[in-house]
N, C-alpha and C positions, 0 to 999 in steps of 0.2 A: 739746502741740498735739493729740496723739493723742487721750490720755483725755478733753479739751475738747469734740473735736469727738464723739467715743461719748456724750459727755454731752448735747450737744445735741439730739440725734437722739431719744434717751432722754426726754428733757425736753419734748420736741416731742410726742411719741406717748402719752405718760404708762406709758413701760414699768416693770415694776418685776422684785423678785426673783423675783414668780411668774407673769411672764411667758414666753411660748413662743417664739421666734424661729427662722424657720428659712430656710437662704440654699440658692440655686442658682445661688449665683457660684461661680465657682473663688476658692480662697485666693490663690491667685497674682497674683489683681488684686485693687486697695482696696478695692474695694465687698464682698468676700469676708473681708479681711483685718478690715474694721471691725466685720463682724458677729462674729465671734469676739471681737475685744475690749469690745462691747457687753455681749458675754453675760460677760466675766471681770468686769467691772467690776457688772454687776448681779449676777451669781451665780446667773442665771437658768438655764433649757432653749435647748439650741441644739442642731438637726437641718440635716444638711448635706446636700445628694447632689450627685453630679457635674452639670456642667451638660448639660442636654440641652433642645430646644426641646417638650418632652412632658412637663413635671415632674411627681413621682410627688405630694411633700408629705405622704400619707399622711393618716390618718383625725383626728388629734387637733385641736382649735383653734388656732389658727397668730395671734397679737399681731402678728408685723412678718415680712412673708414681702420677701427681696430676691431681683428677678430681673430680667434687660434684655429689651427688646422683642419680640422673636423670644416670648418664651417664653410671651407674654399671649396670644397666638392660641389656645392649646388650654386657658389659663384661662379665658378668656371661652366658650368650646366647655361645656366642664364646668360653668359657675358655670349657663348655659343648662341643660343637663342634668340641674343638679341633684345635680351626682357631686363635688362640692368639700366641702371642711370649711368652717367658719365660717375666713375669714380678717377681722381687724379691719383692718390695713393693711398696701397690700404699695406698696414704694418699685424703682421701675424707673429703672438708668441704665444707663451701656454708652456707648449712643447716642441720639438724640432718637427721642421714639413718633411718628412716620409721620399723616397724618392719619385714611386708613381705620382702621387700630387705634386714634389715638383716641376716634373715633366710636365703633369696639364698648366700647372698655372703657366710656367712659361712659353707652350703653344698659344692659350687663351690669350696674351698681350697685357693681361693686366697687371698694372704695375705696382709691385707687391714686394715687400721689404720684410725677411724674417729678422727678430729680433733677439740679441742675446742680451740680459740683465737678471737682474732679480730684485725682490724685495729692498733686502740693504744697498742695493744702488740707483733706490727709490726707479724704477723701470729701467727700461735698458740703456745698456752706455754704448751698443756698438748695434749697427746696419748692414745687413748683405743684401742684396737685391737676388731676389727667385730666377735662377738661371736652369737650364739643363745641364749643368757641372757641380756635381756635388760636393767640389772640391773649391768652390766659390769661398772667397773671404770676408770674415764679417772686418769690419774698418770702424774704429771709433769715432766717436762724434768727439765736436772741439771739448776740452776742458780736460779730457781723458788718457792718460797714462799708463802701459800695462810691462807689463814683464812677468818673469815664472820665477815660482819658490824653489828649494833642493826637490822637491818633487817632481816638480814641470811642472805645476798648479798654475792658471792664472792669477795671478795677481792686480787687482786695479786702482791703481790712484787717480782720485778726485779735485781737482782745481778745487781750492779755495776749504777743502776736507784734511784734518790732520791725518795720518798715517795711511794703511792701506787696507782694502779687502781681500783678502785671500782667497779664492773659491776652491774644490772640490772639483774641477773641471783641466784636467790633464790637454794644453795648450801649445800646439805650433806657431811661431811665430814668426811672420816673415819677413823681408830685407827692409819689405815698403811699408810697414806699419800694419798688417793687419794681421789676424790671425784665426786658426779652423779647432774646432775643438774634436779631440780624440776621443776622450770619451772621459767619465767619471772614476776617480781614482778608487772612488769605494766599489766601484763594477769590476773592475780588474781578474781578468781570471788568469791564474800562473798555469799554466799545461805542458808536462813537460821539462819546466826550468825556461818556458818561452812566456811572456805579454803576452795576455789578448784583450784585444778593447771589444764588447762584446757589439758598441753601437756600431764600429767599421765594418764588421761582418754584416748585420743589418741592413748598412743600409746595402750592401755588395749584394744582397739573396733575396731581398723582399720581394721581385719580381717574379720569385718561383712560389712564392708561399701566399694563397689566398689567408684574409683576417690580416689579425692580428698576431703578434709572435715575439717573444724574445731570444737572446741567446742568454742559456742560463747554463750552469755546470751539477755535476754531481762525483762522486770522491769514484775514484782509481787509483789501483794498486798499480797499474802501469803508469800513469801520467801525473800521479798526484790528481788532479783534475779532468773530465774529460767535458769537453763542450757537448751541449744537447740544446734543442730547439723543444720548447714549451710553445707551443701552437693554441689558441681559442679558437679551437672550431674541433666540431667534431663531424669527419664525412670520410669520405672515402682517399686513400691519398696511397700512390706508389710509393713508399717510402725508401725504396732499394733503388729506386730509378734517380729520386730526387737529390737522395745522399751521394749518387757517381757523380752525374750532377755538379755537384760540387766541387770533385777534383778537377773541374775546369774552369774555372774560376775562385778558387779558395787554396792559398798556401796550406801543406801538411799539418800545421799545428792551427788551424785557423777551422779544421771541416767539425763537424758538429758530428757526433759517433751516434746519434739517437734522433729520433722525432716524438716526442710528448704531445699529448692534447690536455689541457688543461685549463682553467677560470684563472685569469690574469688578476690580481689585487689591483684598486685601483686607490690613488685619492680622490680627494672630493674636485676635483681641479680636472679629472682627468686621466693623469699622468700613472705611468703602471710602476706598482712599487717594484722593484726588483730586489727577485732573492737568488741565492744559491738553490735551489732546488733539490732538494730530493726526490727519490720514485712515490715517495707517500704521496698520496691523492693525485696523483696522475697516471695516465693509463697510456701502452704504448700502441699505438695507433699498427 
């Protein structure tokens, strides 16, 4: 399953033995672990550094540079600058790319591939190319099979893997094979008797909201649920202004009734845990 999927990647990129790869993941996570087995299995160049959101890469041509989103901000700085090496392709996972860093990476011209997999599907099984549409489709690579459970869950089966993986990731699926992820089934907030996917509001607002930010809920006796924005940062913010705001671009059941400031949990990876939120330990801005 391992070598399969290093082969894919491989297959995908047109890497070979004289290719250059070099990662700024930690080994300790897949996306770190596969680049090393990409490079045993081609018998290629592979350059590592620690992770840091400033990566060095260094001066030589770079075939298949892996790094997660943080670390594209001072790519794009650079590729501007003019202080980068020739990179051919660099694959970003971790966590989803944000919409403003969308947008620069794909001003910047560099060619750059977000990644959807996970662990049990030893890295990722599908590719979107960084566009200014965030409605771009990720597209399986060969060997790969998907469809949705009675949930809408994606689902993926494995060339040459008995059965299937199930994931936790609520999945449109389209004519041509490819598909956009909605959001996570356990994020779901009911409001109302309506869905709401808390990451499609996200990425819809992110460009009004400095930091970072989730859409998180709290209990209502009118709505069952009502939407609220947990914001990290604490400064000055119209909050009346931001929230009208809203009703121009956000359906009635979709606007967020509060703005929160608050310390986002993180894992060790990054990724912000998401809870249901309550008013304890946050403060309304």
């Amino acid at each position: 399953m391992v070598r399969a999927s290093a082969w894919r990647t491989i297959n995908f990129f047109g890497l070979t033995a004289e290719s250059h790869l070099h990662s700024c993941i930690s080994p300790e996570f897949i996306g770190g672990k596969m680049m090393v087995i990409r490079t045993l299995e081609l018998g290629c160049t592979l350059t590592y550094e620690p992770p840091s959101n400033r990566p060095v890469i260094g001066d030589q041509p770079v075939d298949l540079l892996a790094v997660v989103p943080s670390m594209m901000w001072d790519l794009v700085k650079r590729q501007a600058e003019g202080n980068l090496p020739e990179i051919r392709n660099i694959i970003i996972g971790g966590a989803p790319v944000p919409p403003p860093l969308r947008a620069a990476i794909a001003e910047s011209g560099l060619n750059s591939f977000e990644t959807y997999g996970m662990t049990e599907t030893a890295s990722h099984i599908a590719l979107r190319k960084v566009s200014n549409e965030d409605d771009t489709h990720f597209y399986p690579l060969d060997g790969i099979r998907i469809n949705t459970d009675p949930r809408g869950c994606l689902a993926i089966e494995i060339e040459g893997i008995s059965g299937r993986i199930v994931t936790n990731d609520i999945a449109e699926i389209s004519a041509d094979g490819g598909f956009l992820i909605l959001g996570r089934a356990d994020n779901v907030i009911i409001t109302g008797g309506r869905k709401v996917f808390p990451e499609q509001i996200e990425r819809k607002i992110s460009h009004l909201i400095n930091g970072d930010f989730i859409i998180s809920s709290r209990p209502s006796e009118k709505w069952g649920e009502e939407l609220i924005i947990i914001a990290e940062y604490d400064q000055d913010l119209d909050k009346s202004t931001v929230l009208e705001i809203f009703k121009n671009i956000l359906a009635p059941h979709e606007r967020p009734r509060d703005i929160l400031t608050g310390k986002l949990e993180r894992t060790t990876s990054g990724k912000v845990i998401r809870k249901k939120l309550s008013d304890s330990g946050n403060k309304s801005n």
